[in-house]
N, C-alpha and C positions, 0 to 999 in steps of 0.2 A: 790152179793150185790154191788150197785155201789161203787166206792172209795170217788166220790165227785156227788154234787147235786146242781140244780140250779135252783131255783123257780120262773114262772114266770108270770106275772100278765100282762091281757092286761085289759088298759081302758076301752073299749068298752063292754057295755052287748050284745049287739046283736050277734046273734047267726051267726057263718059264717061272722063274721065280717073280713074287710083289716086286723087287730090286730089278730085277733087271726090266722087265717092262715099264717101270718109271723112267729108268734109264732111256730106253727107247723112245717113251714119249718125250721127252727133253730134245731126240735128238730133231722132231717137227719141230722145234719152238726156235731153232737156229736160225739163225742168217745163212745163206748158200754158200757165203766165202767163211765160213769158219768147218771146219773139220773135226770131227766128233769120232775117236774110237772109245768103243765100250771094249774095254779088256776082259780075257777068257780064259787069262793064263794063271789066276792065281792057286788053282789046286796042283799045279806043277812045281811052287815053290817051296824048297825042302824047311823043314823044321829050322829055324833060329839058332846058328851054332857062332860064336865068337870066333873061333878058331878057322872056321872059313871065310870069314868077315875078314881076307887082305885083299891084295893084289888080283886075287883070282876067285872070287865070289863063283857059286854056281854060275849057269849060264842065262839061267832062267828068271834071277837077280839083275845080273848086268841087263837084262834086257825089259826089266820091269824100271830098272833105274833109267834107262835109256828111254824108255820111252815116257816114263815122267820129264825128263830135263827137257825132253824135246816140245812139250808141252806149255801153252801162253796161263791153262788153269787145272785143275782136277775137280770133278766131281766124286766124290764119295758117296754112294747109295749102300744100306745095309738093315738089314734085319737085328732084332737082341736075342741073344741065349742063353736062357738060362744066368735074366739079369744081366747080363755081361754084352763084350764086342765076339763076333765069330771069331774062333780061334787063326782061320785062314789067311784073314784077317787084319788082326792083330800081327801076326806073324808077319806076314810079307809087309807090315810098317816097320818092325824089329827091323827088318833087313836094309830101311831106309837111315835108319841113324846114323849111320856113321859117313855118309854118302853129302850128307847135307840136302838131299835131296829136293826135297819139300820146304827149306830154308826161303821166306820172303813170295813164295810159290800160291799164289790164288788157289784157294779152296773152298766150296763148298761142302759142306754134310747133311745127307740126308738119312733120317731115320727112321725105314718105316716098317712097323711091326704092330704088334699085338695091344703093348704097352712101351718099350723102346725109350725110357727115360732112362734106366742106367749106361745104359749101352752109348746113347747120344750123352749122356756128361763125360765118361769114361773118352770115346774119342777125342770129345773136344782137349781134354786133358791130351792125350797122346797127340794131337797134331799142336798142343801150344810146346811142347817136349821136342817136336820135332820143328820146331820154328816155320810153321806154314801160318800163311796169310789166310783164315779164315773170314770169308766175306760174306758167308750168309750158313745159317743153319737152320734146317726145317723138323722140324720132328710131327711127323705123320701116322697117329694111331688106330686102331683097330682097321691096318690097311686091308684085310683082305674083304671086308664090307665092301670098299672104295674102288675097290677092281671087278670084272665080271670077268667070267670064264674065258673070254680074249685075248685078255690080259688089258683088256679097255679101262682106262681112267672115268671112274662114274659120278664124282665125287667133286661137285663143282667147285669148291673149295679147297682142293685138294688142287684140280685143275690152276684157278686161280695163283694160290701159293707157287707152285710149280713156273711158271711163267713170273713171277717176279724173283722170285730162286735165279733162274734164268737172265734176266737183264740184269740183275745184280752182278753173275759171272760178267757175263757181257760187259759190262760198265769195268769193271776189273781190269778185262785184258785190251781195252781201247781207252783209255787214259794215253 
């Protein structure tokens, strides 16, 4: 059973997206005793409503919440849109406020897209909003150069940064 766990969400729904095989390659960079889920639920979680924000959040919330809390870090991987954060995104953070979720909580963000600088100030704003322990941010451009049709990391640099992204978590959740 791992010792520590690190849960991690990419922006992107598309399947074989830059975000999620970065994702994946993170998860070779691990120690054997830490535990790595890349989550796949977030196009299940409904539109941002206050009014179901009580006692009885969808289900799909509670269990996006649950398995953040259960978690020693988060990484964040994600693409920009249209200047911006993915609306999906965005959204399932909405549903984190009031929850405290992400309060004091190890996070990295990683941003990698085309150009991906609005998008990467924009969350950092939403998780300093949402009181997460941000401990390292990578912003990663013109990622689809940086990948080959495998969804392989080409991009020695890129590789590099990724692997100190990485002990930084690491350093995070073993203090």
């Amino acid at each position: 059973m791992p010792n520590k766990n690190i849960f991690a969400i990419s922006g992107s729904l598309r399947a074989g997206s830059s975000n999620h095989n970065i994702l994946k390659h993170i998860s070779g960079l691990l120690p054997a005793d830490v535990g790595y889920n890349i989550y796949d639920g977030l196009a299940t979680i409904p539109p941002f409503d206050p009014g179901l924000d009580n006692d009885t959040p969808p289900q799909s919330v509670v269990d996006l919440r649950h398995a953040i809390t259960a978690a020693n870090a988060v990484i964040i991987c994600t693409p920009e849109y249209a200047f911006g954060v993915p609306g999906q995104l965005k959204n399932a953070l909405d549903w984190l406020v009031s929850s405290s979720t992400l309060v004091n909580k190890p996070v990295v963000l990683i941003t990698a897209s085309l150009g991906g600088e609005d998008a990467h100030a924009s969350l950092q704003r939403i998780l300093s909003a949402l009181s997460a322990k941000v401990v390292d941010t990578l912003l990663i451009q013109f990622i689809r150069s940086k990948i080959n049709n495998e969804g392989n990391i080409t991009d020695d640099k890129v590789v590099i940064d990724l692997k100190n992204m990485t002990n930084s978590v690491l350093k995070a959740i073993t203090k």
